[in-house]
N, C-alpha and C positions, 0 to 999 in steps of 0.2 A: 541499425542504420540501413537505409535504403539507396538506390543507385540512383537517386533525383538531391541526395548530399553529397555531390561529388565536386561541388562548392564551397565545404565546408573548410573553416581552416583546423589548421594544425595545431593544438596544445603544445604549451612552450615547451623544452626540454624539463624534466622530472625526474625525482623519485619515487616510485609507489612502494609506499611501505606498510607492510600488511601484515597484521597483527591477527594470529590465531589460523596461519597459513597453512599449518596440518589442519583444518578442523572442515568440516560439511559443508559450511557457509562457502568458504573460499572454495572446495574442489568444486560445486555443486554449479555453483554462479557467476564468482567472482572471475575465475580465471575462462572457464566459458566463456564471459563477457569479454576478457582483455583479447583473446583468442580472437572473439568477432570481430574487434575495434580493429588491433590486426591487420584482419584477412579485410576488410575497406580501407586499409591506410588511414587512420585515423588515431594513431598513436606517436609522438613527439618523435623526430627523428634520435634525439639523444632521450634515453628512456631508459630505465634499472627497476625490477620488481626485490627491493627484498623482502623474504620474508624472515618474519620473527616470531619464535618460537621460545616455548620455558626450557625447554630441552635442548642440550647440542645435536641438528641435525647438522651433516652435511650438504653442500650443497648440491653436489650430487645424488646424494639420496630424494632432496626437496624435489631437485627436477624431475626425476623418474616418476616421484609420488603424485609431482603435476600433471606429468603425461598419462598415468594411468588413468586420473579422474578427468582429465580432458575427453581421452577416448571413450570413457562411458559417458561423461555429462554432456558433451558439447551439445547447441542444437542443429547442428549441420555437418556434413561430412569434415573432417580434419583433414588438412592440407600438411602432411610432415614437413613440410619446408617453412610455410610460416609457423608452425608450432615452436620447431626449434630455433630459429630468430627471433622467438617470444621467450624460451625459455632460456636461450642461451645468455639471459642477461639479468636470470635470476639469482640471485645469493641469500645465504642462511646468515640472522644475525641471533644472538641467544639473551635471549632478558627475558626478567619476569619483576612486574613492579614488589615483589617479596622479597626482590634483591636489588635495595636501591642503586649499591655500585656498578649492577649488570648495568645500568639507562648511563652510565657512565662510560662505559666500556662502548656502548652501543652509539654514543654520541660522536667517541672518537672512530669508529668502522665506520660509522657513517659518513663524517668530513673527507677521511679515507677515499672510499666507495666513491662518494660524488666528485672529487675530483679528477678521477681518472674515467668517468663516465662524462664526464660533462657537463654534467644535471643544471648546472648555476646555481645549487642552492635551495631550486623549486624542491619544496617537499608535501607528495599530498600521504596522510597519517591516515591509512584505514583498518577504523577496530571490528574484524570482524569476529568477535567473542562474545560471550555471556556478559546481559545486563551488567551485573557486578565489576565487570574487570575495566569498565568506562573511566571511571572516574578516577580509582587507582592508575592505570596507565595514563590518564592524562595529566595526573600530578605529579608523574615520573617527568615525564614531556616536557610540563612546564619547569620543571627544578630543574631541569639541563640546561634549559633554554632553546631545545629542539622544536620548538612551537614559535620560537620569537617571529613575528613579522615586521622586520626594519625598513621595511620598502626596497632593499635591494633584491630580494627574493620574496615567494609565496611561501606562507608553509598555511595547510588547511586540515582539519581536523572531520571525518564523515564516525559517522556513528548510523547504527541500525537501530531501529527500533524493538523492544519497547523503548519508552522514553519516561521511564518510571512505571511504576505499579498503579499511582493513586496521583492525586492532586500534588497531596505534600510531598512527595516522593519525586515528583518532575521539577514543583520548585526548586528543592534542595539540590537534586542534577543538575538544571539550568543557573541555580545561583553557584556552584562548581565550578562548571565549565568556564562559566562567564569570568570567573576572578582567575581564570589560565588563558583566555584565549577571547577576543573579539570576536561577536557575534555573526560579522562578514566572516570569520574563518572557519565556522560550523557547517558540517551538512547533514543534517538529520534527513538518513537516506528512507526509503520508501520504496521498494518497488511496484507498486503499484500506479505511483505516478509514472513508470517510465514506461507504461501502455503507452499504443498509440489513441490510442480509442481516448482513454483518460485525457490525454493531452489536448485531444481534438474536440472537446465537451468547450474549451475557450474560443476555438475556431466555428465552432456550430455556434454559438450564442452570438459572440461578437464580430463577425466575419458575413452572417448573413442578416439582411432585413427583415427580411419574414420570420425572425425568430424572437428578437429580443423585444420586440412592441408587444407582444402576447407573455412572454416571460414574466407573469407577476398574478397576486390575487385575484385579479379581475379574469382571467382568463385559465388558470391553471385549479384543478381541485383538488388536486394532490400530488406528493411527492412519494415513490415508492424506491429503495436501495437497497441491495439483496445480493449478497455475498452468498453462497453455498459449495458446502462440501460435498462430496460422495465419502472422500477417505473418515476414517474413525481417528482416535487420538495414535490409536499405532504401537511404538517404542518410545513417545515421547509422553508417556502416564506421569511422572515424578514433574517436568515443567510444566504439563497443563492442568493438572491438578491444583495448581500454584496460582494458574493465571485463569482460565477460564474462557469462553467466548466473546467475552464482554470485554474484558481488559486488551485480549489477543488481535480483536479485528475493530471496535468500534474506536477507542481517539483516535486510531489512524485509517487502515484503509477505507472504513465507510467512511469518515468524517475527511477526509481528504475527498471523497466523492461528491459528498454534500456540501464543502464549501464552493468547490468547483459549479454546481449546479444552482448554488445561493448567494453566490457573490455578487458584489455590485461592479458594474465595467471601471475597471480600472483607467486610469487617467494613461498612460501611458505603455507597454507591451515592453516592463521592466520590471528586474526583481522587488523590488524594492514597493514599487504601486501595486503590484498582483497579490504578494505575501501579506500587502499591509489590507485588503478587501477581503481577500479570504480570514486572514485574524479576526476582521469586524466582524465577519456572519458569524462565525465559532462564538463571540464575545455573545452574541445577539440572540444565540438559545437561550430558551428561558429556562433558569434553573427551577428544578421542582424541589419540591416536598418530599420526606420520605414515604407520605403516605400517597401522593401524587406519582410517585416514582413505580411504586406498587401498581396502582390502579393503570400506570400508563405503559405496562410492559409484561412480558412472559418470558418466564426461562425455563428449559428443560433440559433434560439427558436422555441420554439413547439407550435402550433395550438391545438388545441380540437381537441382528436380524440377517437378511441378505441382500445383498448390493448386486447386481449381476453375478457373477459366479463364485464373488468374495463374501466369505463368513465374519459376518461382524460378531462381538463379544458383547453383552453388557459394560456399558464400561465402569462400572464398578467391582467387575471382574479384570478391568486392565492392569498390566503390570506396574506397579509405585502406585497407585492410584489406594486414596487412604479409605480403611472402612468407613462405610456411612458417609461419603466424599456427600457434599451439597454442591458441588462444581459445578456450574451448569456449560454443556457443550451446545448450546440452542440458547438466541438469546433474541428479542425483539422488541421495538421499543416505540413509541410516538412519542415528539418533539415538535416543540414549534417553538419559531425565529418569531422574534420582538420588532420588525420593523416594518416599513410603509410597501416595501413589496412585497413581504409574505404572510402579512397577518392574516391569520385565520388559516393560513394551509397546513395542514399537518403534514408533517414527514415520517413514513415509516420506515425504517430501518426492520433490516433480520437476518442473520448469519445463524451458520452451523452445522456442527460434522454427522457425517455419517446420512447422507440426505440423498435425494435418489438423483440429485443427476446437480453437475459440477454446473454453477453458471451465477455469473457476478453482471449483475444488469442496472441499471438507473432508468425507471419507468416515471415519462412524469403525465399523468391523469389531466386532460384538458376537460373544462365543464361541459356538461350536456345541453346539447343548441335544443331551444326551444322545439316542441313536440308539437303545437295544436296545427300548423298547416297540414300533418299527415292525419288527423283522426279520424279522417273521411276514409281514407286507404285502408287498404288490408295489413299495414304497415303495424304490427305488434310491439316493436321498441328498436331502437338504433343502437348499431353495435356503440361502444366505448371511443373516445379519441385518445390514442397515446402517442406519445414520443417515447421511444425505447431505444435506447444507449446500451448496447453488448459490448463486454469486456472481455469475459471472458465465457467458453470456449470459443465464440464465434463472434469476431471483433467487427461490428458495425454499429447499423443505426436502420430504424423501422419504425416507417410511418400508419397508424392504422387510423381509418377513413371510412365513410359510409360513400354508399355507391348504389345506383338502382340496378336491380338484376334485368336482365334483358325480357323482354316482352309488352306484352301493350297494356298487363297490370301494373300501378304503382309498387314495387315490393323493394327494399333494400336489402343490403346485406354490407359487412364488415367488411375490408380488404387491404391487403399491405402492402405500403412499397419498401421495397429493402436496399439498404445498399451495404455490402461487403467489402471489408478492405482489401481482400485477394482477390477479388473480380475487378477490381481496377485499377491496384496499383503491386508492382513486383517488389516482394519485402522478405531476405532471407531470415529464417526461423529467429527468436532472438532469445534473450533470458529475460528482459524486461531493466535490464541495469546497465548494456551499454549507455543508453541515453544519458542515464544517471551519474555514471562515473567520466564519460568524456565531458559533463558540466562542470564534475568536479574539477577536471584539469584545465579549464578553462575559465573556472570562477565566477558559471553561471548560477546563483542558489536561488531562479527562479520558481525549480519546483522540488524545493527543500525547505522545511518548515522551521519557521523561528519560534523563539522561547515564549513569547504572548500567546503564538497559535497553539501550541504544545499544550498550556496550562490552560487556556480556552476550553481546548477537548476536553480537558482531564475537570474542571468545574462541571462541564454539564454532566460529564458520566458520573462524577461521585455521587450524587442520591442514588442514584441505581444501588452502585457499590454498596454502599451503607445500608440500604432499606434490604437488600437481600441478604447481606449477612446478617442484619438483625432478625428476619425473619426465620434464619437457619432454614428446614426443611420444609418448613409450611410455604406452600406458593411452588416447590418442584414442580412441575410437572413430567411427563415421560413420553416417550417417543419412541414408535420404531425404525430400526436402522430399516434405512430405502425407503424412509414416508417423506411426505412435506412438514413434516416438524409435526410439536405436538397442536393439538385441535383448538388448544384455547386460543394460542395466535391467529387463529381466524376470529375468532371475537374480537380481538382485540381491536378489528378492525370491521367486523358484522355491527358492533352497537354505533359504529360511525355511519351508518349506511352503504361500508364499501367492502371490497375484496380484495385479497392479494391476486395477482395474476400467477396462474396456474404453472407448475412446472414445466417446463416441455425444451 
């Protein structure tokens, strides 16, 4: 949050009930984030976090454990006075969906709790756990009836993603969820959308002239999306072994990029029109073939290398990680959207670990203006025109242009205007989730994805899926840790006549 929402209103009184409250997600983020919300006032004046654990912790215990993962995670100095007006209103409740009578138990501390807090009833339900434990706790939830929404109160349900493993897999979730809880009362959370940069990709398109009359076929030659890691898999070998690059970043955070940059202007600046334009583009990939699927993508894994002064491993040397793993940690792909504003542009996508320099960007490729007025000049070729969208580490936006170099010869040269979000506006450090969760309590699921857009993503990635495990190891390729991935993903995009834009 920034000091130009000092406007903003106030979330009604709540519950935050946070599931898997001992676990990394919550010290790491979650509570960081409630901390920032906090220290802007921007959290309900009647307000109660409890958390909930399989284990009896105390709740004294809980707060200590919050304060200590505060002080290392936050992203800003801690303020001990708002910390402990944050924590002093934490409490430990003990369930585990293994024990159905425990969501009974937990049902009455909670009537409990909310009364003597004040809450009204608002209850927002955040599962920050493992894939698995989704669905199970929220058939706990719904069997108590601590999800009911009778209209005298809220209760809302946030989930992290993944959102399934595969196609069928997000069905069977969404068809779940859907028979415990109303679809207005899901948030399939994202951090990635709660960038300022991501958010501002709606305001760059629809907010200025000069953007969206050129925004289409006629004018654009391609789309480039490019998520990249420095870090390797780590201590997390046994999950990503499981999941892979492909599963891990593309239905959500690339493809949440890509609808943003592929949607049609929504009728209205509401959840409901925005989520429903973004579902169409996702619907409007064209699914491939699996031998299509092959031809239109590369995946790799990383070799032992070094990163700055970090020793990467092979990662088939990582700990959990199975012999002969085919996991691919490098993954890239070209797609193209079925409709009248993007036919014929490709989109490329690329993510992956262990790569030489951290940076998540959306490059979009304008065509090349006619050449013959310069063949008279000394003028050899004109740079590129791009729009470039930084996410992350360096959150802005850069326009590159052709320009003549100074003297009395015709000569061009490339040049870019930038703009940064710390050079012009004051914005304390953030996690990426305040945005996220103060919508939750306010019951904005503008940028929270619904069940069509969900299973959207998960249709066009399944040939991927399928075509590469059928291929098993043939089609690997290899990379070293600290390079731009492996070399074929430059083809991939060489036999189209184009180039990735170079790391830097």
């Amino acid at each position: 949050m920034t000091d130009a929402q000092t406007d903003t209103k106030k979330p009604d009184p709540c519950s935050f009930i946070l599931f898997g409250v001992t676990g990394d997600l919550a010290h790491r983020l979650v509570m960081p984030a409630l901390y920032n919300l906090a220290a802007s006032d921007l959290l309900p004046e009647k307000f109660c976090v409890v958390g909930i654990a399989r284990k009896a912790t105390s709740a004294d215990e809980l707060r200590d454990g919050l304060m200590a993962g505060l002080k290392k995670f936050a992203t800003r100095p801690v303020d001990d006075a708002i910390a402990q007006r944050l924590l002093e209103c934490v409490t430990s409740i003990e369930a585990d969906p293994k024990d159905p009578e425990s969501f009974d138990r937990m049902r009455e501390q909670l009537d409990a709790l909310e009364e003597r807090r004040q809450t009204g009833g608002n209850r927002l339900f955040y599962l920050a756990t493992p894939p698995d434990a989704f669905a199970p706790i929220s058939r706990e939830l719904g069997r108590t009836g601590m999800l009911r929404d009778d209209g005298t109160a809220w209760r809302r349900l946030v989930i992290e993603k993944p959102f399934g493993t595969d196609l069928e897999s997000a069905r069977k979730l969404n068809a779940e969820l859907l028979s415990i809880v109303n679809e207005h009362q899901i948030y399939r959370i994202d951090h990635y959308l709660g960038k300022e940069t991501v958010q501002n990709i709606l305001v760059l398109r629809f907010a200025n002239g000069m953007f969206e009359p050129i925004w289409n076929r006629n004018h654009i030659d391609h789309v480039q999306i490019t998520v990249d890691e420095k870090l390797g898999v780590g201590h997390r070998g046994s999950f990503y072994d499981a999941t892979g690059a492909l599963r891990d970043m593309v239905p959500n955070h690339l493809f949440q990029l890509l609808s943003l940059v592929a949607m049609e202007p929504p009728t209205r600046f509401d959840a409901h029109s925005v989520r429903a334009e973004k579902a169409n583009v996702l619907a409007a990939i064209q699914i491939e073939s699996e031998t299509e699927a092959l031809h239109n993508s590369v995946r790799g894994q990383y070799l032992g290398g070094t990163i700055g002064d970090t020793i990467i491993e092979d990662y088939h040397k990582t700990k959990d990680v199975a012999n002969g793993s085919t996991t691919e940690t490098y993954a890239a792909l070209k797609l193209t959207i079925d409709n009248w504003r993007w036919a014929g542009v490709p989109f490329y996508l690329r993510t992956g670990k262990a790569l030489g320099i951290k940076r998540t960007e959306v490059a979009i490729k304008f065509k090349q203006a006619p050449f013959a007025m310069f063949q008279s000049t000394p003028v050899e070729a004109l740079a590129q025109n791009y729009l470039v969208i930084g996410v992350e580490p360096t959150e802005g936006i850069a326009l590159q242009f052709n320009t003549k170099i100074p003297g009395p010869a015709i000569k061009i040269d490339g040049v870019e205007m930038k703009f940064r979000y710390k050079d012009y506006f004051k914005a304390e450090p953030s996690t990426g989730y305040e945005t996220l969760i103060y919508d939750c309590m306010i019951g904005d699921n503008i940028l929270f994805q619904r069940a069509d857009s969900v299973e959207a993503g998960w249709r066009a990635v399944q040939p991927f899926l399928d075509a590469w495990r059928n291929a098993g190891s043939d089609g690997l390729k290899s990379y070293k840790a600290g390079s731009e991935g492996p070399s074929e993903a430059n083809e991939l995009m060489k036999r189209d006549g184009r180039a990735w834009r170079k790391l830097s």
